[in-house]
C-alpha positions in Angstrom: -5.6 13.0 7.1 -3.5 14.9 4.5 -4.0 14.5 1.1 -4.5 11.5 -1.3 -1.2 9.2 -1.7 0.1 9.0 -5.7 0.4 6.2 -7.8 2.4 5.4 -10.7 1.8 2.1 -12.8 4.9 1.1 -14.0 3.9 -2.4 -15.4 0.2 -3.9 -16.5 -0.4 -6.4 -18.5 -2.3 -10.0 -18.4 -0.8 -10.9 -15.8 0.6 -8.1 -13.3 0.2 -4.7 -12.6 3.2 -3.2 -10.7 2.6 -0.2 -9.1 4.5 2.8 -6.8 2.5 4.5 -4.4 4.4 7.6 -2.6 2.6 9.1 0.6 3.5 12.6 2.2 3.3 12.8 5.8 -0.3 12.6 6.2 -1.5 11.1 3.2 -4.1 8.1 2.6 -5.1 6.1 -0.2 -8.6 6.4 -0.1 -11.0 3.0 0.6 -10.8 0.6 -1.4 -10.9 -3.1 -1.9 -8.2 -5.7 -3.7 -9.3 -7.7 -6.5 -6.7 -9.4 -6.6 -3.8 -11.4 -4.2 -0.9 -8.5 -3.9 2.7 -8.2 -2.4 4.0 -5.1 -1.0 7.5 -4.3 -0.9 8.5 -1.5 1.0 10.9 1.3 -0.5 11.1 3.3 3.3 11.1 1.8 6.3 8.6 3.2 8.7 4.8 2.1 10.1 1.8 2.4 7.8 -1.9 2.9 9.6 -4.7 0.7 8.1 -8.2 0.8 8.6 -10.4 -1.9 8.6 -13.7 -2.8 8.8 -12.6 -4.6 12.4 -10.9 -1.2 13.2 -7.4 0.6 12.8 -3.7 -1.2 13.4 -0.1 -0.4 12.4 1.8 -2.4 10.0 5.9 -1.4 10.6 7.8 -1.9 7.6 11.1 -2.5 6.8 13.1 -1.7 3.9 12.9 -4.4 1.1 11.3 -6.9 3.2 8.1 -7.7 1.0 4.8 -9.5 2.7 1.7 -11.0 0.9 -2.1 -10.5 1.1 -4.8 -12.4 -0.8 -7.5 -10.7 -2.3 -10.5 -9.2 -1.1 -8.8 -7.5 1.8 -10.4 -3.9 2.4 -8.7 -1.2 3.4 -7.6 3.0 3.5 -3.7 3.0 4.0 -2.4 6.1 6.1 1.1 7.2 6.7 1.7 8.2 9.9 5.4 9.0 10.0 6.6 12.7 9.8 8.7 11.6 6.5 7.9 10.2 3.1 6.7 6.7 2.7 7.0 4.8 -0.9 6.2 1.1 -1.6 5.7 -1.2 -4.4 2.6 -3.4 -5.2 2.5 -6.3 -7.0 -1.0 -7.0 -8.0 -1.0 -10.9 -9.9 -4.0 -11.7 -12.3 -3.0 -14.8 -12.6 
């Protein structure tokens, strides 16, 4: 691993916090666990490594096509790609 990944809120409030996370080549987020149920919408298309408590899988991701995840999942994100990788999350409180 490379590096921690960057994140820049762009929206919290009551009720969402919208975040961009950019990864260099390399780059992880760090452990961590959701509080709350999140959508991901990917700004690159390319595959993401995750590591789970069951173990490690790739997640491909497509430009603009967004997926869903209820909270409590658990989690480091890696990108493996030799290129840049930026998403959005969508974190709702509500």
């Amino acid at each position: 691993m490379t590096g921690r990944a960057t994140s820049t809120v762009l929206i919290d409030n009551d009720r969402v916090r919208v975040t961009r996370w950019r990864f260099a080549p390399g780059a992880a987020t760090g452990w961590h666990v959701h509080e709350y149920d999140y959508v991901i919408v990917p700004l690159t298309a390319g595959t993401l490594e995750l590591v789970e408590p069951e173990g490690t899988r790739d997640s491909h991701l497509t430009v603009g096509a967004p997926y869903f995840r209820e909270d409590g999942v658990e989690h480091d994100v890696v990108n493996t790609n030799d290129h840049d990788f930026t998403f959005i999350e969508i974190e709702m409180r509500q």
